[in-house]
N, C-alpha and C positions, 0 to 999 in steps of 0.2 A: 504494500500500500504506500502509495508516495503521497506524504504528508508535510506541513508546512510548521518546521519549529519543534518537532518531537523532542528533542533531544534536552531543550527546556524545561517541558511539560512535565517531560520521565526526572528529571533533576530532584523534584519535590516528591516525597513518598506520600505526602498526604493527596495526591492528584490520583493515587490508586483508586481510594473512592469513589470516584466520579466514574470509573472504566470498568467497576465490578458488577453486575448483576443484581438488582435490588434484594432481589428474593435469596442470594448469599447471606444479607444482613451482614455485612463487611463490616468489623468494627479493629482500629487501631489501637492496640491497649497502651503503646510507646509512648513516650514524651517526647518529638519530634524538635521542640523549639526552634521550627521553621527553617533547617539546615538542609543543606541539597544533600543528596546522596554521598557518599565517601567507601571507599575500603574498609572494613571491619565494622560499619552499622550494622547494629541491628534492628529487626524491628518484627516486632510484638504482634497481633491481631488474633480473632476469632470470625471464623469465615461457618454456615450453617450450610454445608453441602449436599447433604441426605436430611428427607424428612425432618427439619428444622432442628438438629441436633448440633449444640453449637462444639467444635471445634477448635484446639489451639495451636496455632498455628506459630512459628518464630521462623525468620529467614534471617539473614546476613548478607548482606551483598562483601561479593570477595575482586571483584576486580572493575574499577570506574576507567574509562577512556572519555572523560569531557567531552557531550555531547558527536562521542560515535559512539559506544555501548559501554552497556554494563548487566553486569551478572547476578544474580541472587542464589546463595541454593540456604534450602531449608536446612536448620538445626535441628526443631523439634517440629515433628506434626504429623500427618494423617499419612506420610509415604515414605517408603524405603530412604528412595531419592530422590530428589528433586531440585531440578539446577535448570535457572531459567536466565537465558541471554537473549538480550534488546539491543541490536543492532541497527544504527540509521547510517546511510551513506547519501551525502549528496548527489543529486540528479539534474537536470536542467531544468525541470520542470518543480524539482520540491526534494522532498526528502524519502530514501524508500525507507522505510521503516521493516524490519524482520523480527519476529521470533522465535527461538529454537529454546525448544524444552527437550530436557533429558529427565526422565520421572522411570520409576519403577515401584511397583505399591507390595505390600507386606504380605503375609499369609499363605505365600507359594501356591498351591496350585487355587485356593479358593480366592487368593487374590487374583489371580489372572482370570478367572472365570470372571467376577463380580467389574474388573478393569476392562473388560470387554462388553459386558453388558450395562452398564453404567457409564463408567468414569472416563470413560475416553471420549462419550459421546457428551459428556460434562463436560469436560476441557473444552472441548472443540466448542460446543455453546456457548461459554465462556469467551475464549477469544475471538468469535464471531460478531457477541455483544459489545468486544474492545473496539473492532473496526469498526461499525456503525459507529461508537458513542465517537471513537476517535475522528473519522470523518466529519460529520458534525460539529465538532469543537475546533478542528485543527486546519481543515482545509480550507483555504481563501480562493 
């Protein structure tokens, strides 16, 4: 998605809000004091994924490139693994914006069962919900 100014928006952790899914009930439990993103942040939330059961969720972002990406992977919370990288590169026309996740979920084989039936089609709804809201907000 070639977007205008990403690399801003993604700067501020409290902008996650605005890109989640209502019906997550996203909530930030961190003390943010308005600081861009950095190396070794972390940050706190409860995200309601399933049947309104809330969730805790801690990520850390582990590597910031100023406004060309940066990485999260989760500490504590509902998956094996999960390391999520937001890459923007300039274009002539604006910004393309990418995402690449790496996730793997717990439980072995009933997790991959439940990861195929659910949660993959989660995610995807999820980041689907990011580019509408992000188009909307971003593109001039």
């Amino acid at each position: 998605m070639v977007i205008s100014k990403p690399g801003i928006f993604f700067s501020s952790p409290k902008n996650l809000s605005l890109i989640t899914p209502p019906e997550l009930d996203f909530k930030i439990l961190s003390k943010l004091d308005d600081k861009d993103i950095y190396e070794g942040m972390t940050i706190s939330y409860t995200v309601k994924p399933i049947l309104g059961i809330p969730v805790f969720w801690q990520t850390e972002i582990t590597e910031v490139q100023h406004l060309k990406k940066f990485t999260d992977r989760q500490l504590k919370g509902p998956f094996k693994i999960w390391e999520h990288t937001h890459t923007f590169e300039v274009k002539d026309n604006g910004v393309l914006m990418t995402d690449s996740v790496n996730y793997e979920v717990p439980f072995s084989y009933l997790g991959k069962i439940i990861e195929r039936l659910i949660i993959r089609n989660k995610i995807k709804a999820i980041f689907e919900f990011r580019k509408i809201v992000l188009e909307k907000l971003l593109i001039l």
